[in-house]
N, C-alpha and C positions, 0 to 999 in steps of 0.2 A: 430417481433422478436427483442428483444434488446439484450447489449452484455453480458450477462447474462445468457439466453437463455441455454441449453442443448440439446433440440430435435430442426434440425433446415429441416426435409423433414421427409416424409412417403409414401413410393412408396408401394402400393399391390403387393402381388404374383400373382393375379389373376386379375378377372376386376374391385371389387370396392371395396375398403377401404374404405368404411359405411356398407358394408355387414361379414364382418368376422363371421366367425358361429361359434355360442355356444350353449348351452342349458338353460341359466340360467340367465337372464340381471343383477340381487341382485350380485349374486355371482362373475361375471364378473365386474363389477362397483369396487365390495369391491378388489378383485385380483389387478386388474390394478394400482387401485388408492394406496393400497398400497406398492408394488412393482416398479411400474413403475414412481410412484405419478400422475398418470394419474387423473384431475378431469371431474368430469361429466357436461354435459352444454346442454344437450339435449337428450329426450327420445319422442319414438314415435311408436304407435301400426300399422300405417298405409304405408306401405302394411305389414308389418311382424312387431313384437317387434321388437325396434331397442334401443339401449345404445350407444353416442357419446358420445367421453370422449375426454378430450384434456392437453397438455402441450407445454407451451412456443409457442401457436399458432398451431400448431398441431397439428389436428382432426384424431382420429382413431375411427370406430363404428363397432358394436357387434350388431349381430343379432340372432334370433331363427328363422333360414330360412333352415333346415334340412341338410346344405352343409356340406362336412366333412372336419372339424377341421386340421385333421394329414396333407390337402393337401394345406391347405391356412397359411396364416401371412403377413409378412410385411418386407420391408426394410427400418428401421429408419438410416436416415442421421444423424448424432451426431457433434456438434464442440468439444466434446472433448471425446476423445473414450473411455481414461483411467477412468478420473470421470464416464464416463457412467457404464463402466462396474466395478469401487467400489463401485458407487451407488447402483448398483443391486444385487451386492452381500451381502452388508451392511441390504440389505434391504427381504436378505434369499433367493434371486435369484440364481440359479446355471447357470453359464454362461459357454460354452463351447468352442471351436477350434477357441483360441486366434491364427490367422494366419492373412498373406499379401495373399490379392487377387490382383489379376492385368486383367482389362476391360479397351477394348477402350486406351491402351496406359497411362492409369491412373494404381499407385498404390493405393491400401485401407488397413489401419487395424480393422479385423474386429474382431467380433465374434458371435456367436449365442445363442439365448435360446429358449426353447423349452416349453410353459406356461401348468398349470396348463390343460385347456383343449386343450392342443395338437395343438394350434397355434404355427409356430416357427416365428422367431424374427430373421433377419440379422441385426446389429447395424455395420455400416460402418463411417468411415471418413477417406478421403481424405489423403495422406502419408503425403503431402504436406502441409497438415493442422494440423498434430499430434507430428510436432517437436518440 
């Protein structure tokens, strides 16, 4: 990561963040990469179609493994919440419930999006880090 960097963690909602379920790796690839600017750095049939895409070090992956969409995503850490969330709206993202969470005695401002195939997105950084 350098200091430049925008995506700086990616935590799963579930157990692997190289399995996120889609239907479509094309279609998924083109979404992310333009939205998110996510690029592509690795694809693989073996066990299931799989799409890794990545930014600022990164790696989030997309698969066609039947899982349901509406109940997986992702928690991206951000060092800078606001860019994050211009950037993704700049880029025709609709970004939702600009709010402070509080975990573990830590504050966060976050927000969420909710993707094309019904992955959702928690985008978090650090209160402490967003002044």
């Amino acid at each position: 990561m350098t200091s430049g960097d925008l995506y700086k963690a990616a935590f799963p909602y579930a157990a692997d963040l190289f399995a996120l379920p889609v239907e479509d790796l094309d279609r998924t690839a083109k979404w992310y990469g333009d939205a998110f600017r996510l690029n592509e750095v690795e694809r693989r049939d073996d066990p299931v179609p799989t799409v890794i895409l990545e930014r600022d070090g990164v790696q989030i992956g997309f698969a066609i493994n039947g899982g349901d969409p509406s109940n997986e995503g992702a928690a991206i850490l951000v060092t800078d919440i606001h860019k994050a969330r211009d950037e993704l709206e700049a880029n025709g993202v609709e970004t939702a419930n600009w709010r402070v969470d509080e975990r573990d005695g830590k504050r966060y401002q976050v927000f969420f999006v909710v993707a094309p195939d019904g992955l959702c997105y928690y985008f978090h950084q650090p209160i402490e880090d967003a002044d």
